[in-house]
C-alpha positions, 0 to 999 in steps of 0.5 A: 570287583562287580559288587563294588562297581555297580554301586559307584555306577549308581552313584554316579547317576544318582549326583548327575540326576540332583546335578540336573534338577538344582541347575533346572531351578537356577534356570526356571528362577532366571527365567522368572527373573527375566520374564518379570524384567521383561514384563516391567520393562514393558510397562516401563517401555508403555509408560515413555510412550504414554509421556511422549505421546503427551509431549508430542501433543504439547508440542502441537498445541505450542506450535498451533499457538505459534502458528496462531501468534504468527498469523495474528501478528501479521494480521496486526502487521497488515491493518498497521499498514491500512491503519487510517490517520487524519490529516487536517479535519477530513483527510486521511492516510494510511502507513503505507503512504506514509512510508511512500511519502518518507521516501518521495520526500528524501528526493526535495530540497530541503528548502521546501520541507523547512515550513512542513511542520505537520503530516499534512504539510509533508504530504503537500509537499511530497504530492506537488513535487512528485506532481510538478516533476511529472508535468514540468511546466519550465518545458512550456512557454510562459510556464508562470501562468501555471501554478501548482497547489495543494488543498488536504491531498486534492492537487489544484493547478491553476493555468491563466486564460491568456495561456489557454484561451483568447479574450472571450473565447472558449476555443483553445489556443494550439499553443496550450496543448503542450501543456493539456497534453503533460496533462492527460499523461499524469491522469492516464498514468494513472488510472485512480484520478479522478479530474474536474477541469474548472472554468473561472471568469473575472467579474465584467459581463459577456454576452454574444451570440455564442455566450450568454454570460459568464457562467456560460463562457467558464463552462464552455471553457472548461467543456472545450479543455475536457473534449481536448483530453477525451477525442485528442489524448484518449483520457477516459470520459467516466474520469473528467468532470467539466464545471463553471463557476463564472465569477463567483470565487475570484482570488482577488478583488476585480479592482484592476486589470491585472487583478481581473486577470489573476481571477480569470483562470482554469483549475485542474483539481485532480483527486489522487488515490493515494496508495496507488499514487504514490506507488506509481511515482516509487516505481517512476524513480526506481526505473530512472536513469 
């Protein structure tokens, strides 16, 4: 019996031992397997990152184009906005304004936009009535002797002698300082006008012991209305201009008294900052009650 069962006892070991070995090379060749696997999805795993690493830096340069179009289109935007058009021969206004004036002009009758046929006329029409609105001459006694006029963005008002001043006299009556006063809120308001009060006499000759001739009465009139604005109503001196021009640009022939009355007359010509005029006046409507 132990001849026999040593024999088996050998066999058995001998099966386990090649058992072993065929399960270690199955195993080895998985592990091969596997390495190569790993090694390829590694190189795999490199090459994604590689291609998103090159998708990343093309989304950058899109979203830097972006950001390049975006301020290009508001720099666009911008100068749109300051882009200057001519109005008449020499006067010019930006979009903006243009923008301002749209919304001033839904506030007129549209009686007084039926002749506008240009910008020009529109922007008249849009100043004189934001302006006539600001001074409202029907608050004032003999309100016809002041006349509102537009010349390419330059506001004239035109106020007969009789209202500001007696017969050859340069001081000014107490009976005009309603008016001066309407005046000086308009220009402190705001702050870009700038104002030159003009004197204008008709064409028959003066001359006392205060005035010399008709030069020098227009300038002592317009003198006397500028002091009134700068010691009285604080409007500020580096903005007023004072000028005679005697009797050398009369609105009508001297022929009559009532034309030599038409001639004798005081301009304000105020010259606005547009862009901020207008602003001014946006605000005014939006803040009414």
């Amino acid at each position: 019996m132990k001849k026999l069962f040593i024999p088996l006892a050998l066999l058995a070991l001998t099966m386990t031992s090649c058992v072993s070995k065929k399960k270690y090379v199955e195993l080895e060749q998985k592990y091969n397997d596997t390495r190569g696997n790993l090694q390829k999805t590694t190189l795999e795993k490199e090459q994604l990152e590689a291609k998103f690493a090159k998708i990343e830096k093309r989304v950058d340069d899109y979203n830097e184009k972006i950001n390049s179009l975006k301020s290009v289109n508001e720099s666009l935007h911008e100068e749109n906005n300051v882009k200057l058009d001519m109005v008449g021969k020499s006067a010019v206004i930006s979009n903006s304004v243009k923008e301002k004036m749209r919304e001033t002009l839904k506030n007129v009758d549209p009686a007084e936009l039926a002749n506008a046929k240009t910008l020009k006329d529109s922007m008249n029409v849009a100043i004189a009535h934001n302006l006539k609105k600001s001074i409202n001459t029907s608050e004032l006694e003999n309100d016809e002797d002041v006349n509102i006029d537009i010349d390419q963005t330059v506001v004239m008002i035109s106020v007969s002698d009789k209202m500001l001043f007696n017969t050859a006299s340069y001081r000014v009556k107490k009976n005009a300082y309603k008016l001066i006063k309407k005046l000086a809120d308009v220009i402190n308001s705001e702050p870009s006008m700038d104002v030159m009060i003009e004197g204008h006499t008709d064409s028959r000759p003066i001359h006392n012991a205060v005035v010399e001739d008709n030069w020098d009465l227009s300038v002592k009139r317009a003198t006397s209305i500028v002091r009134l604005l700068e010691k009285k109503y604080d409007v500020d001196a580096s903005r007023l201009i004072a000028s005679g021009r005697g009797s050398s640009v009369p609105l009508v022939e001297n022929s009559s008294a009532a034309n030599r009355a038409r001639n004798r007359r005081t301009r304000i010509v105020i010259l606005p900052n547009l862009d901020k005029f207008f602003g001014l006046l946006a605000e005014k409507e939006e803040i009414k009650p």
